[in-house]
N, C-alpha and C positions, 0 to 999 in steps of 0.2 A: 911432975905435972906436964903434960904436951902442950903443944904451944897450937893454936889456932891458925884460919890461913881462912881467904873468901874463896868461894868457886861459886864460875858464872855459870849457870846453864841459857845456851842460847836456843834457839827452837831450830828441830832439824828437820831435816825431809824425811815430811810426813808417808812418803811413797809418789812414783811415778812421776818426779820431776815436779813437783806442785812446788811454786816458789812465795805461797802465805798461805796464812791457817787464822782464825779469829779466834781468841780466847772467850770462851763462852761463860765459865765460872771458874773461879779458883776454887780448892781443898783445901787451902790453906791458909794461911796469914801468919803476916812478921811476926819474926817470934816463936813460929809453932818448932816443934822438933818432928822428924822427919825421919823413917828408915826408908832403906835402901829399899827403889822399888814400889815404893806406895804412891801412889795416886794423887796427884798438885794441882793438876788444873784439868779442865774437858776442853779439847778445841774444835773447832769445826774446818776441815779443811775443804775444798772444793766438792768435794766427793761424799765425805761422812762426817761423821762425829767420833772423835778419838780419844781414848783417855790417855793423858800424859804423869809417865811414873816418875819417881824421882831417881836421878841419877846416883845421888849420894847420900849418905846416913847424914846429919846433923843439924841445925838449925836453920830456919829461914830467916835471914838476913834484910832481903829487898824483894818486893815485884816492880818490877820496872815496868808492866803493862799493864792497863786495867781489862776488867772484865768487857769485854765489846770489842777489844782494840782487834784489826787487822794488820798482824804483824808479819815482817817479811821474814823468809829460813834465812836463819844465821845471825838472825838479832837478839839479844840476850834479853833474856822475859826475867829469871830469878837469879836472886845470890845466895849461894847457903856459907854458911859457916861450920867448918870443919875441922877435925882433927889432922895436926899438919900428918901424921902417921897413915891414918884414915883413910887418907883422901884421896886414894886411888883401891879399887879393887883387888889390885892384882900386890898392897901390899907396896908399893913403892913411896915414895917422897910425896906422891901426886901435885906434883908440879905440873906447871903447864907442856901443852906438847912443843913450843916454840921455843921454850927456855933456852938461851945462847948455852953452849954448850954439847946441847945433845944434838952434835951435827950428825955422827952415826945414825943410819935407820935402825939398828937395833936400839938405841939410845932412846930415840924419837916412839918406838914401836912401844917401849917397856914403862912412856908415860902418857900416852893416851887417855885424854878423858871420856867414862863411859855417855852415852847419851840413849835416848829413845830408845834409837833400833841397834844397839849395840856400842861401838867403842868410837870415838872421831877417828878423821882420815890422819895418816901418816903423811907429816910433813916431808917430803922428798927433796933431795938436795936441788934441786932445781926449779926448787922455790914453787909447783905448780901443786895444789890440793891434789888427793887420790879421786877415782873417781868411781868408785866400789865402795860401795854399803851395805851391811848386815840386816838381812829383814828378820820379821818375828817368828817367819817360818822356817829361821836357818839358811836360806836361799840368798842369793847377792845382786843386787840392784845395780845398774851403772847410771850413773849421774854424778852430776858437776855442780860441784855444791859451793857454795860462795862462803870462803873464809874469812871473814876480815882479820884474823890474829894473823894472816897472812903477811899484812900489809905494816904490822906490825913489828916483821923480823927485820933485822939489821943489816942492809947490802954494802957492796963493795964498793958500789960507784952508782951515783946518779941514771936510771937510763930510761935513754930518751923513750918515747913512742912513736913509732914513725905513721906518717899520714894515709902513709899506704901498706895494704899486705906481707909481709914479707915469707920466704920461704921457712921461715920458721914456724909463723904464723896457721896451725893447721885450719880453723875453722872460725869464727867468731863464735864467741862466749856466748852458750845458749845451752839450753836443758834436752836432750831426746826426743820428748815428748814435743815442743817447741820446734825442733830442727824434722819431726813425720810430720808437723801440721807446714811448717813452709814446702814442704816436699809435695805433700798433697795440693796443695793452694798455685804450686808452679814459683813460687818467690825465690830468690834470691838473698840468703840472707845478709849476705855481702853488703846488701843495698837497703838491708832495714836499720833503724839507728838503735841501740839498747835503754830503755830506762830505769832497768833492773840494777842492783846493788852491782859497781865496778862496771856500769856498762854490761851486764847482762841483759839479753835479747827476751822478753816474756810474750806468753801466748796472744798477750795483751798489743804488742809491739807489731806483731806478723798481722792480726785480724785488723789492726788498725791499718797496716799498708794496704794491703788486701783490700780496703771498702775504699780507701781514696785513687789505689790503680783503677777497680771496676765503676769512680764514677768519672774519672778521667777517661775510660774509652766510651762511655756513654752516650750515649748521639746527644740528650738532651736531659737538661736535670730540672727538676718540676721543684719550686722553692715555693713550700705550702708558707699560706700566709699568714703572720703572727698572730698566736692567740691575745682575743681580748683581753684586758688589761680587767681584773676585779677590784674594784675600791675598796671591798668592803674588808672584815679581818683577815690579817694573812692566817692561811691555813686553816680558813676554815670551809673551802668547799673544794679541798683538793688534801691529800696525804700523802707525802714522799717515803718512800723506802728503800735505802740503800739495795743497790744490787751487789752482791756480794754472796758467798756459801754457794749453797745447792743452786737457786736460781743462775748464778753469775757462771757456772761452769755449763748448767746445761743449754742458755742461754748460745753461750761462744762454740758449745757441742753441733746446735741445730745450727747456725748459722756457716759453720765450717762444710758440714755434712749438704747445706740445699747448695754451696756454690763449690763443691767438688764434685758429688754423682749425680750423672745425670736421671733424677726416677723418673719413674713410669709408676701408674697405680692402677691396678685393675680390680673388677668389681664382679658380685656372684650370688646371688640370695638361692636360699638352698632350705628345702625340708627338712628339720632337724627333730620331727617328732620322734624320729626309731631313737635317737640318740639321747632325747628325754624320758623315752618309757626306756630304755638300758639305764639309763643316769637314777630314775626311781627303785629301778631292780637290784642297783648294784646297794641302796644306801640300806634296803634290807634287808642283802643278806648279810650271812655270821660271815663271811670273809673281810666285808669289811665295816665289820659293827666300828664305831670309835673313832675310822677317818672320816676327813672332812672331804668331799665330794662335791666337787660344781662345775656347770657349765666348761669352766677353763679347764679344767683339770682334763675332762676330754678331750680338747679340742687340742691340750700341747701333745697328748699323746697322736691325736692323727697328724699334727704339724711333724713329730718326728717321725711318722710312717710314711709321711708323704715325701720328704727329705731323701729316706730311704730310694724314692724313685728317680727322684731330682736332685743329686747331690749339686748342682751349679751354681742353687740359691743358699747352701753352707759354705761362704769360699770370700774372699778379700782382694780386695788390687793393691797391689805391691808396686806402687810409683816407683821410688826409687829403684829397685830392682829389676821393673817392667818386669814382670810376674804375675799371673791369678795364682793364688794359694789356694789352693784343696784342702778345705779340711774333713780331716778322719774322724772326728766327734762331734757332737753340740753341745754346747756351753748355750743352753737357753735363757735368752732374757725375757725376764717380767716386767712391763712397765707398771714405775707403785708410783699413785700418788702421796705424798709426803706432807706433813703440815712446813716441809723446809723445803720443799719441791718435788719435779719430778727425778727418778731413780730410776735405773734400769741394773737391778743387779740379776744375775746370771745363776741357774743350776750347772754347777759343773757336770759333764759327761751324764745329761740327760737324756742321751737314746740309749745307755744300758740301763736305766731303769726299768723296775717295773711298773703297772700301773697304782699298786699302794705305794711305792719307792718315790714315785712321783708326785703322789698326792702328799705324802709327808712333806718333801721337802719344799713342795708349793704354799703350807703352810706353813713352813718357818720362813721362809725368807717372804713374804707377806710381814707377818707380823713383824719379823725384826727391820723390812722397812716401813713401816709404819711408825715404829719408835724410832726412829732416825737410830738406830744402831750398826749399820748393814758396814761391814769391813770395805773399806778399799780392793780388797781384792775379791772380792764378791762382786763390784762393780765393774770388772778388769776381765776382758778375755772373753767378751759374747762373740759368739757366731751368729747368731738371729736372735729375733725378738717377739714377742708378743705384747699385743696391747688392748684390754679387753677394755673398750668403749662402750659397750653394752650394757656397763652397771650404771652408767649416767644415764640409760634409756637413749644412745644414739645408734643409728639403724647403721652410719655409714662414715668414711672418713678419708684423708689422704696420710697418713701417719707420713714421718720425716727420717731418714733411715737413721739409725741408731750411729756414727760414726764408725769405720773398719767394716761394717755387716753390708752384706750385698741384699739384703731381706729382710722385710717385717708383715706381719699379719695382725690387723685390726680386726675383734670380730664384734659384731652388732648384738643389739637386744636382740631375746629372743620373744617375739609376738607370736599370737594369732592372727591369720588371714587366712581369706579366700586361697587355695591350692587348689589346683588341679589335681586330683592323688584317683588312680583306677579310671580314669576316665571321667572322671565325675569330681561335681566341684564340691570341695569339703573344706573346712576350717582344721587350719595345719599349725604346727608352732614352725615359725620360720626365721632364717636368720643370715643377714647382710654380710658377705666376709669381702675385707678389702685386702689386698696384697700389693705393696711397694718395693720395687726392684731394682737396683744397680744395671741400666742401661747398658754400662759398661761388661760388666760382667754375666748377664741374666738376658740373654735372648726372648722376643716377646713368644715363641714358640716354649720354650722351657718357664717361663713364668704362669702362662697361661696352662700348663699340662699340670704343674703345679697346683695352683689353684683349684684344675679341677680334679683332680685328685684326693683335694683338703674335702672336697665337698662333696663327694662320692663318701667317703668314709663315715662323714657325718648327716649324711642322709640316708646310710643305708651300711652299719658298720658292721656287717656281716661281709662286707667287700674289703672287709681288711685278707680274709682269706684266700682271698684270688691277688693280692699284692705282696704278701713276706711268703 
């Protein structure tokens, strides 16, 4: 008969530095049995909704978090109960990775427990977590993942903390993603204080220095004055609801993004009847009987022909580096509205599409953000954006640059109105396009050639021929 043993699973980085995830529902309950790999809980991390498998075959023991809770990476949510034989994949003891003893890294390497996105960091003799992770695509993430078994192992001798940096000291404790936004913002991490698990530094920590420096050099700060006071029942002419998920990320996204680049937004209404009657012509023919055909689906195709002339509005500022990045493709974002927020996940390598290639995958990633499904890495890696405004019936807008993108294009309803068309005034379908640009990066010369480019195409898309 084997003998039994608990194992914690603590929540891991969900991707990209994210340092909490909210348990949205469990799969399971004490008591339940469990194979390797099946599905425990649904979390929501800043970005999406993730299904959480289980790390090991056997009984569930404990939830240590309920369904709602926001829990920080590296805090233990379940306990299972396992076979002591079992309990590692690879066949070992499955003992923990800290266990006194396996002071060798191979020792340490051969009882790693599995998690999420593959197997935990190897404890290094020098006491620091690894900072390389296995993602689901096989690919390796770098990030500084906060151990507490860490703090667990056994030293030789008390030691101190010194008050000040020392050369040993490479950086203060902070995530990548955390250390590009102090980079962008100009901070000093040095001089932020951490409130993250061991004194890690969160996105949280950097945004918050950042509003008390910008209202320190402020000439003058306007202290609006306290809301009335309601006698009557609490709560009942007001609703709170935590910020937290999609809101809370994209929230700290726009506000990163309006006090790092400086935009500019410029403005264009344009004929778009030829681009209507082609948009009618195209939904009957047999080419493309079955797809789904709209307004957008045009207009990203002229947004990537117009790119084509203007590569300046696909490209990034590389602060730290002091570098513009060129880039060689577009990874097009879609802005989706969400019942969890807004989204901006991205077509990868969307100017070799065709224009069915484009119409399909405008309809998947639609829908799957629609149902909060959309991967973290869908969300990861735009070069520009789009954001069609014009299904709310709004003709115009200042859109807020998507954060890393030097560009975005807002496009309006499309109406009838008075036009001037031949000389003569007729009723035209017409349509508002706004364009916001990275100052930085995006000369108002090259924005504007842009734009009008977008709107040549879509007033008259037989001028795509005189462009490729």
């Amino acid at each position: 008969m084997s003998a039994t043993m608990i194992k914690e699973f603590r929540l891991p980085d969900l991707g990209e530095g994210l340092t909490e995830s909210e348990i949205l529902s469990w799969k399971v309950a004490v008591g339940d049995t469990v194979t390797l790999n099946q599905v425990i809980a649904e979390v929501e991390t800043a970005k999406a909704v993730v299904e959480l498998p289980s790390p090991f075959a056997g009984t569930v023991a404990a939830l240590h978090e309920q369904a709602g809770s926001v829990v920080e990476v590296g805090k233990p949510i379940v306990s299972f109960e396992v076979d002591d034989a079992g309990a590692s994949p690879s066949g070992d003891s499955g003992s923990d990775a800290g266990t006194p003893g396996a002071s060798d890294s191979e020792g340490a390497l051969a009882k790693r427990e599995p998690n999420l996105v593959g197997y935990g960091a190897v404890v290094e003799k020098s006491g620091r977590p690894a900072r390389r992770q296995r993602n689901f695509d096989g690919g390796v993430t770098e990030y500084e993942p906060v151990n507490e078994a860490l703090a667990e192992q056994p030293v030789q001798a008390p030691v101190a903390v010194p008050s000040e940096p020392t050369a040993e000291q490479e950086r203060p404790r902070s995530t990548p993603p955390v250390r590009k936004l102090a980079r962008d913002l100009g901070i000093d991490l040095e001089m932020v204080k951490g409130t993250g698990p061991g004194g890690l530094i969160t996105r949280s920590d950097v945004q918050e220095f950042a509003a008390v420096d910008q209202r320190q050099v402020s000439v003058s700060v306007v202290t609006p004055a306290p809301a009335p006071v309601y006698a009557g029942v609490p709560g009942e002419r007001e609703t709170r609801t935590p910020i937290k998920g999609v809101r809370k990320f994209t929230a700290a996204a726009m506000v990163q993004s309006a006090f790092t680049a400086p935009h500019v937004t410029e403005f264009l209404t344009v004929d778009v009847t030829p681009t209507m009657e082609l948009l009618a012509r195209l939904k009957t023919s047999r080419e493309f009987a079955g797809y789904k055909l709209t307004p957008l689906t045009l207009a990203a195709k002229a947004v990537l022909i117009a790119l084509r002339r203007n590569p300046s509005l696909n490209s990034r500022w590389d602060e730290a580096a002091q570098e513009i990045v060129q880039f060689n493709y577009v990874n097009l974002g879609i802005a989706a509205a969400t019942p969890r927020g807004l989204t901006v996940p991205n077509i990868k390598d969307a100017d070799k599409m065709t224009l069915l290639e484009l119409s399909t995958a405008l309809s998947e990633l639609t829908d799957t953000a629609r149902s909060g499904r959309t991967s973290p890495a869908d969300l990861a890696g735009g070069t520009i954006s789009i954001t069609n405004i014009g299904v709310f019936g709004i003709d115009a807008g200042t859109p807020i640059l998507n954060p890393g993108e030097a560009a975005i294009v807002a496009l309006g309803s499309v109406r009838k109105a008075p036009w001037v068309h031949n000389d003569e005034l007729a009723v035209r379908q017409v349509m508002s396009l706004s364009l916001a640009f990275d100052h930085r990066l995006v000369d108002g010369e090259q924005g504007s050639k842009f734009l009008a480019d977008l709107g040549a195409i879509l007033s008259d898309p037989a001028a795509v021929i005189t462009m490729i």
